[in-house]
Structures are given as C-alpha cells and as structure tokens.
N, C-alpha and C positions, 0 to 999 in steps of 0.2 A: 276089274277095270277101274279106271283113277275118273273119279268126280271130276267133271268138264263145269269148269268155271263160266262157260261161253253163255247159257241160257241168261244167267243174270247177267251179262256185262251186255250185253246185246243192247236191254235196258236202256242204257247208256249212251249210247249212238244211235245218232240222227238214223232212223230208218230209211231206207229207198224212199222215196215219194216220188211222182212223177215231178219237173220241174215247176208246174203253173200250181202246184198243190203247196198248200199251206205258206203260200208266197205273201212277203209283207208289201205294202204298195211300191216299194222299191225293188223287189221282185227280188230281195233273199228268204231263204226256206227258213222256216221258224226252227226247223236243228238246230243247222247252221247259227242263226242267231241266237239259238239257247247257249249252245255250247261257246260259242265266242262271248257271249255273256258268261257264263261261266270263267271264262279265263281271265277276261275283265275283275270280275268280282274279286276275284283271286288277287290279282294288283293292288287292288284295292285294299283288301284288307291284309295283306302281307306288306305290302310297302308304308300302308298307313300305318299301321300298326310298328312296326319294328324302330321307324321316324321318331316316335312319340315315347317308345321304348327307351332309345338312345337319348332322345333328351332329357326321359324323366331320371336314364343315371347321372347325365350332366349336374343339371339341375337340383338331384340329392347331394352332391357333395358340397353344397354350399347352403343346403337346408338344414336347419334339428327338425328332430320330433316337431315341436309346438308347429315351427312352419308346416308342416307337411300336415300336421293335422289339421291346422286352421282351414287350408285348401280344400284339405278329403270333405269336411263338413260343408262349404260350400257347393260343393261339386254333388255330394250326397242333395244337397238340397236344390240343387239345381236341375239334374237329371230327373227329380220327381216335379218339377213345377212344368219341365218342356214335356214329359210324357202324356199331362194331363192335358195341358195346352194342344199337342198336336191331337188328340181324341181318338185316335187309331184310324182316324179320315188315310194317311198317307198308303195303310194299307187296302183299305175299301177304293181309293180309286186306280192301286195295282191290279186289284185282280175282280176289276169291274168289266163286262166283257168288250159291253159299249158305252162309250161318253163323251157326249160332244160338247163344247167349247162352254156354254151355258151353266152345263151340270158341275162345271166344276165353281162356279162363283160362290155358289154358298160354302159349300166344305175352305175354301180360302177364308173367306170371310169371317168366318167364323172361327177358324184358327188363328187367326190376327186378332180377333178380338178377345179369345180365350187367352191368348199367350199377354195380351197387353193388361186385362183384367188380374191375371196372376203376379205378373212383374210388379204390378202397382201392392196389389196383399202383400209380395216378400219384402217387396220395400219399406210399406205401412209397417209390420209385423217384424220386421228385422231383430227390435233390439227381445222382443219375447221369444223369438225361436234363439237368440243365443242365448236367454234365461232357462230355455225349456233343455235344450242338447246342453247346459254348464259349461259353454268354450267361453270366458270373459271374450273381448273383443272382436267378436265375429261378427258384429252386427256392420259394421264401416263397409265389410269384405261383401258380404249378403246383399246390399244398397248398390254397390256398382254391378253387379253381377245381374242383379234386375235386368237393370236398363238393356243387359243381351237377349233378353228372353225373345222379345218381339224377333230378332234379324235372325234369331236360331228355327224358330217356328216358321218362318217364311223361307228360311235354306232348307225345310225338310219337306215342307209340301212340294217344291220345285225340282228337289230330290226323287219324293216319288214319284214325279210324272217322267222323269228321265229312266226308271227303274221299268216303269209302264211300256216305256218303248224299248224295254234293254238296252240301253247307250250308259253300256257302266262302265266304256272309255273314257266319255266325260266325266262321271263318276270319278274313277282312277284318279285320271289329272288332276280332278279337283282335290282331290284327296290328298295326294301328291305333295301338292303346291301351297295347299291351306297348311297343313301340318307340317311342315317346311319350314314357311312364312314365324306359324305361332312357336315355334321349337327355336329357334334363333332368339326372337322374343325374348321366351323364357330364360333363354341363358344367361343373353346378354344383359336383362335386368337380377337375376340371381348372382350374378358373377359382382353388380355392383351393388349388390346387399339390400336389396328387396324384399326379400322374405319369401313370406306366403302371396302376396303381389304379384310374384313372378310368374306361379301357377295360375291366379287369376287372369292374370294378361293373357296367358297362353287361350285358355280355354275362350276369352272373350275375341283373341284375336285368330282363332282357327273358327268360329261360324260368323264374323263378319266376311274374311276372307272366301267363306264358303259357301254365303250366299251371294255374295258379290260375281263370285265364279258362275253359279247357278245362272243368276239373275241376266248376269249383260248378254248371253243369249239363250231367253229361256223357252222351253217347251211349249207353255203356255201364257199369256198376259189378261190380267183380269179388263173386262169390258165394261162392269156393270149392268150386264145382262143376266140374272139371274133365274134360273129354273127350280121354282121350290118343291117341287113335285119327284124331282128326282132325290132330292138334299136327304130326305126321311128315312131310304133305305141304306143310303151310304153310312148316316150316321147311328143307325144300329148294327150295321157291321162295326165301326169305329167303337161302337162301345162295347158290344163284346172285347174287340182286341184290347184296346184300355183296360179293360175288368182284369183281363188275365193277363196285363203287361203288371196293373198295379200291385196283383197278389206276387205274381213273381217278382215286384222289386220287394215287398214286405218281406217276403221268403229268405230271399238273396241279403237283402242290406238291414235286415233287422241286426245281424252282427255287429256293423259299422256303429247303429244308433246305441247299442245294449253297451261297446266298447267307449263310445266318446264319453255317455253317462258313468261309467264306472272309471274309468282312467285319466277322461279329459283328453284335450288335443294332442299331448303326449303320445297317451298310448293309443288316439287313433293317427297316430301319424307312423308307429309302428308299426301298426295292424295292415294300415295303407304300403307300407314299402315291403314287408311279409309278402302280402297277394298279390304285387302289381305284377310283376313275373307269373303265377299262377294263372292272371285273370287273362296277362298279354297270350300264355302259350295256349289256353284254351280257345283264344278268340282265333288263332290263327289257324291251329290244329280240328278244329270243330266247327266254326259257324265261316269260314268265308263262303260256302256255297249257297247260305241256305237262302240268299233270295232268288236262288232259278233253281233250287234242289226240287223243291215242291213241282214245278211245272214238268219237271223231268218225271218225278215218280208219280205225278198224278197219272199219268199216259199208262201204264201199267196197275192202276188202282184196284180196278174189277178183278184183276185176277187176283188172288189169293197166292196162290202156286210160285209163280212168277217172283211177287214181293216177296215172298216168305226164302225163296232160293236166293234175288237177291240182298235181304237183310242178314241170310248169314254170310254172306259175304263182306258186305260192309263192316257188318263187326269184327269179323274178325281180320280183317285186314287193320282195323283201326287198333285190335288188340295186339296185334303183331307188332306195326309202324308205329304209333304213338304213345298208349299206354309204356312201352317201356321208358323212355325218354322222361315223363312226370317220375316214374320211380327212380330214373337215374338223377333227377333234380330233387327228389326228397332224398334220399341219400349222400347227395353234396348238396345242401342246401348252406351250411356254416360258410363253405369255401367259399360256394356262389355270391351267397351274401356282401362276403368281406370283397370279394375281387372289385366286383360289379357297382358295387351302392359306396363301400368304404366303409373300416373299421367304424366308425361310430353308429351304425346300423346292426351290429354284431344280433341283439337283440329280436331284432323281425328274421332270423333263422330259424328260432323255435315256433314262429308261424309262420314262416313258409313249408317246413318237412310235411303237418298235418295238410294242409290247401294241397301240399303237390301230391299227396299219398290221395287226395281225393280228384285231385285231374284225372289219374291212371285210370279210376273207376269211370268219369264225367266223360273220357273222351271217347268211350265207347258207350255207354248209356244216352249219352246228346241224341244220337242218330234215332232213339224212341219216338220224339215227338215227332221227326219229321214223317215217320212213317204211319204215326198215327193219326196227321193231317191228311196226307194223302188218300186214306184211305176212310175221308171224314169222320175223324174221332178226335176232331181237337180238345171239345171237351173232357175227353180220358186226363190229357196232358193235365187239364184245368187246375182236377182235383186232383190232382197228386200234387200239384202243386201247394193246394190250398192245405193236405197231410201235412208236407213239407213243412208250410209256414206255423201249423200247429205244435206240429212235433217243435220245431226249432225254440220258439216262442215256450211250450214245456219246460224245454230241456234246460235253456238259460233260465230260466225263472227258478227252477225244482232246484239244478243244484249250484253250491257254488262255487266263485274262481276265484286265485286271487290273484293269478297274474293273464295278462292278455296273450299267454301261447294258451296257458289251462282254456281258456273262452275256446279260444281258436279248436283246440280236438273236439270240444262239449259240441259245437258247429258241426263238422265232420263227419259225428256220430251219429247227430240230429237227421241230418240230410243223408248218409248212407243207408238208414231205416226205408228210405221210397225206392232204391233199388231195386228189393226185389219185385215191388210192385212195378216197378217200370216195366222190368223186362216182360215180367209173367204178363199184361194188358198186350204187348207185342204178341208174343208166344199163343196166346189165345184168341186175339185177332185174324191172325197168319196163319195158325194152326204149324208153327214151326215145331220143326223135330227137336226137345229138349236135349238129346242126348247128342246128334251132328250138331248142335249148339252150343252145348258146354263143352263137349270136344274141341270146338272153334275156339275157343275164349280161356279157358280154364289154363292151357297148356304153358301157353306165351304171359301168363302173368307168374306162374310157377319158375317161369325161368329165368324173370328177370328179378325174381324176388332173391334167388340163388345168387344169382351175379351180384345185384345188391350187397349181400352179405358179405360174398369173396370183395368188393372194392372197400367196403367198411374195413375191414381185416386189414387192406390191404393201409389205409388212410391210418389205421394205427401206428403202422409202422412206418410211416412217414412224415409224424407230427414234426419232425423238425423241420424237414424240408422249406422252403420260404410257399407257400399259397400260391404265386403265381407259377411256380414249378411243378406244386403236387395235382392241383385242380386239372391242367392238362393230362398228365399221365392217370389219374384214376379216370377221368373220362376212356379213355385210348382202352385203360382193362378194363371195363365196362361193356364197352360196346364192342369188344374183341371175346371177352367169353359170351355176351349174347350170340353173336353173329355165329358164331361155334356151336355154342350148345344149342341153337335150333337148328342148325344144319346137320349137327350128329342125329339131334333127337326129332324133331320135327321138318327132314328133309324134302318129304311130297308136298306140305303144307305150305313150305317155304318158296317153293317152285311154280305151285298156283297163286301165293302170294305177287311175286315178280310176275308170272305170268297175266294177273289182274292191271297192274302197275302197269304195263307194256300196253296190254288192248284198252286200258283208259287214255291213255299218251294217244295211241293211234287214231283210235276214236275222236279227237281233238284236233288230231291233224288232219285226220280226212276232209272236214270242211272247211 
C-alpha cells in the first residue's frame, strides 16, 4: 500500500470547528484567518521581493563595484542599528496572548527612544565606523541614513500589531506600494548618476513610505497611558529574540564585514550583487510563511507522530520543488550573471555558484527551526546558530583567500558543517524515521546533480551561441531531463508530491 500523504496535510487545514468556535470579534474562524493570512504573506513577500529585485538589476547597470559597495556597508550597518532598536518587542507583542491598549506604551516608547539614541551614535560615530570597515567616504552615506532609523523603528512596531491581528493585506499593499514608490526612486536617481545615493534613497524612501502607510490608519495610537507592569515580561521576550536575531546577523554578515576589510567597497560590492539573487530566491522559496507558519504547527505540537509525518513531507516536497532550481542557478550562474546584472558584473558569478550550491541545501534545512519552535526548542536553533558563527568566524580567520569567490566557498563550507546538526536535533526531537527521510531527500538532489552535469556539457557546446539565446535553452534541458528523470525514476514520489500541491491549494480555498 502507497503512503497517504493526507495525515500530515490535514495539518494544514482549517479543522471543522463549530461556527462560534475560535471566532475573532468579527466572527471569522482563526483557520480561516490563519490561512488567508497566509496567502497575504505570500504577496507580500513574493511581490515585495521580486519589485526590489527588478530594480536592483535596474539600478546595477548604472552602478560599479565601489557604488554598490558603499550602499551594501551602509545597509550592513543599518540593519544591525534597527534590529537593536526594535529589541525584539515587535515579536513579544505578536505572540502575546492578551494586551490591552496601555501595555503597549512602553514597548513603543521605548523603541522610539532606542532607535533615536542609536541614529544619534551612527551619526556621532560615522566617520570611525568608515575608519573601522576601510570604505574611504562612507561616513557622508552613514550620517543621512541615521536620520531613517527613528521612522523605520516606528513602521515596525505598527507592523507588528497588524501581524497580531493577521491583516497581512495591509501588510501586502503596503509592501506593494513602498517598494514601488522607492524602486522608481532608485532608478530615476541612478539613471542621473547618483551613485551609491541612489540605494540610499531607495532604502530611506521605502520605511518612510511604509510607515506613513502603517501609520494614517493605525492599529493602535500611543495615549500616554502607560502600564509598567506589563513592559518587564514583554521585554525579556524581546531580548531573548534580539540575543538570537543579533548571533544570527554575526553568523550570516560576518562575510560581508571579513569582505569589505579585505577587498574594500569593491569587492563588497561584488560580493553584494553575487548573493543578492541567492539571498532574493531564498527569501521567497523559504521564509514567506513563517510569520503564521508557527501558529499552524503549534496546533499539532504535542504530538510527536503527527509533526514527524508532517516534516517529512515538508522536506521533501521542498527537496523535490526548490532545491533543484538553486542547483539549476549555480550551474548557470555566468550566464545569469551576464543576462541579468550585465557584463561588467562577470565577476560576482564565481560568488554566486558557491551561495546558490548552498540555497539547495538552506531551502530544505530552513523548515528545522520552524519545527523546533513549534515544538518549544528554540533555543536548539540558538546554538547552532552560535556553532555556526564560530565555525564561520574559524574558518575565515585559519585560512586564507585571495580573492572574494575563494572567501565566498571558505563561507559555504563554514555553514554546511551545522547541517548535519540541524537535521539530526529534528530527527531526535520527532523521533523521525532516518531512513523514510533520507529516502525523501537524498533522491531529488541526485537527480538534479545529474542533470546539472548533462546542461554543463551541454553549455560547452554552445559557447558561441550569443547568452541571451543559450541561458534559455539550457534552462528548457534542465528542467526537461529533471521533470523526466523523476518521473522514470521517482514516479510514486512525484505523484504524492502534486498530490500535496493539490490538498494545500484546496486547503486554501476551502475558506
């Protein structure tokens, strides 16, 4: 008898509930609103993301190097000043069960005042953090970028209380719209030779747009009313999440910092147009769920059985649908390169092959943490995390590189070491079957390793061809001998596979 996919997709779908059960004051059923929140999210980060995509190829063909790296180190420095400033409050008052209008003054409060006290250090601090990272003239870029911190920090807290009620159609639009707005921007100042300016503009002019969005009608408005009695517990949730936003930005962006110091803007501006495709396809292949993923698998926690049925399903559906696609982009990464960004990027191909050869692995390994929250083991995630940033941190330090793709594999290899820890803390959680596991996973990466091969072969023999003619056609034999060779060789797999695809669609539409 053929394995029934149905226990774990079940999962997945709103359960029966009588109508007056689990009703929000507007009397929809929290499925319902899970799942519609779901599809929201999805908009969200597929259309946000792909916007932002498109402008940043725009946008590269009228950059070098130095531009794009001047930006990356801003950006790098900016994302660590709003992380610390929001304090991880945005996700303490998501998944706080009750909280009334009072409790939230201080957590605002205090995020306005954290984010305005940091703005004023990078601003103070400007011209030593471009002495410390070696980008001559970063300090000017760092100084305006400040003055965003305050309206970024007040579009996230407003964020999260829209997140609190699932309303990630506003979300969406806002997303939509911001990114829209700042993508025009960019162009239109890159196009009149702006530089690295142009990216700055963008990123200042998508969180004023987007808390302006939040803000004219928001969830909640500060009164002045504060409850300090409730502030204490919110903000040691908030610091845990902090603690383990800040290891994993060390973890993740210690590359970017190791590259600017050895290469300079240069070759972090390489490094940056290398992974921005990497970092876009993971974001969209991997995390648009995971702000309502958690509340779906929380509901099924207790059981062991249940998660463990369906996280091999998740994986391997993910190793089936996505991982092939990362190795079909590290395999045309030259062509992609050239198509996309434009010959004078030739260069960030030899760091995109390593990033995309490690998406294949990241877009099925991602789905670990979720299931290790769910099933309250986030700190599992923590330290692996904190491995990660060790090992990473070793690895650059022990040996050396001399050029920024060599950096790029030493990275790679750093971070593919927590792998098997990932999985195995799953497997030993769940008590999942190793061997229906690797079954699941092992099969669909062999096969697209294969086909890999045959379009390399095949790309040899088409070096003359012009790029825009050959990048089509190796895609087309690509994903014609996968689609084949799992249908010869992995035909029941492939059928539960669509057959998952189907009851999650349905599942969506039932409510």
């Amino acid at each position: 008898m053929k394995p029934s996919t149905e226990p774990a997709l079940r999962e997945f779908a709103p359960a029966p509930v009588p109508a007056h059960a689990h009703a929000s004051p507007g009397g929809e059923r929290l499925g319902a609103r899970t799942v519609r929140g779901l599809a929201w999210a999805l908009v969200q980060a597929w259309g946000g993301k792909l916007v932002t995509l498109v402008t940043y190829l725009l946008v590269a063909r009228w950059l070098g190097p130095a531009d794009v790296g001047l930006a990356a180190a801003v950006t790098l420095s900016l994302s660590l000043v709003l992380m610390i400033a929001e304090g991880g409050l945005g996700d303490a008052v998501v998944q706080r069960a009750a909280l009334a209008d009072d409790d939230l003054e201080w957590p605002f409060a205090f995020s306005i005042g954290m984010a305005v006290v940091l703005a004023a250090v990078l601003f103070a601090l400007a011209a030593r953090v471009e002495a410390w990272l070696g980008v001559p003239g970063l300090a000017p870029y760092l100084r305006v970028a400040a003055a965003f911190v305050p309206i970024g920090s007040a579009g996230s807290f407003q964020e999260a209380l829209y997140k609190r009620r699932l309303d990630f159609r506003t979300l969406a639009m806002r997303q939509l719209v911001s990114v829209s707005v700042a993508g025009a921007v960019a162009v239109a100042l890159a196009v009149a030779g702006a530089g690295a300016w142009s990216l700055i503009a963008q990123a200042a002019t998508f969180m004023t747009v987007s808390a302006a969005w939040l803000w004219r009608r928001p969830v909640w408005r500060p009164r002045g009313r504060r409850n300090v009695s409730t502030f204490a517990p919110l903000a040691r949730f908030g610091a845990h999440v902090v603690a383990a936003r800040l290891i994993d930005w060390w973890a993740t962006r210690t590359v970017d910092l190791i590259v600017v110091a050895l290469y300079g803007a240069a070759g972090l501006g390489i490094y940056a147009i290398g992974a921005r495709l990497y970092q876009t396809a993971l974001e969209l292949l991997c995390r648009a769920a995971t702000d309502v993923a958690l509340a779906v698998l929380s509901r099924v926690a207790h059981d062991a059985e249940r998660m463990a049925a369906t996280y091999v399903d998740v994986t391997g559906l993910a190793a089936m649908t996505a991982a092939p696609l990362f190795v079909l982009m590290a395999v045309l990464s030259h062509d992609i390169t050239i198509v996309l960004f434009g010959a004078r990027w030739a260069a960030s191909a030899a760091v995109m092959t390593p990033l995309m050869a490690l998406g294949a692995v990241q877009t099925v390994q991602f789905v670990n943490g979720a299931f290790l929250a769910a099933r309250g083991r986030p700190h599992v995630t923590m330290w692996l995390t904190l491995v990660k940033l060790a090992l990473v941190l070793a690895t650059m330090v022990a040996v050396p590189s001399q050029r920024v793709a060599q950096l790029a594999w030493l990275y790679v290899g750093a971070v593919l070491c927590i792998t098997p820890l990932s999985f195995g803390a799953v497997v030993v959680e769940l008590a999942v079957d190793r061997a229906r596991l690797l079954g699941r996973l092992v099969p669909p990466y062999l096969i697209a390793l294969g086909c890999a091969a045959i379009v390399r072969q095949a790309g040899a023999h088409l070096g003359g061809v012009p790029v825009l003619v050959r990048l089509p056609l190796l895609i087309v034999c690509f994903a014609s001998a996968y689609v084949g060779a799992t249908w010869m060789l992995r035909r029941d797999t492939a059928r539960r596979t669509v057959s998952m695809l189907i009851a999650l669609r349905a599942a969506r539409s039932a409510t």
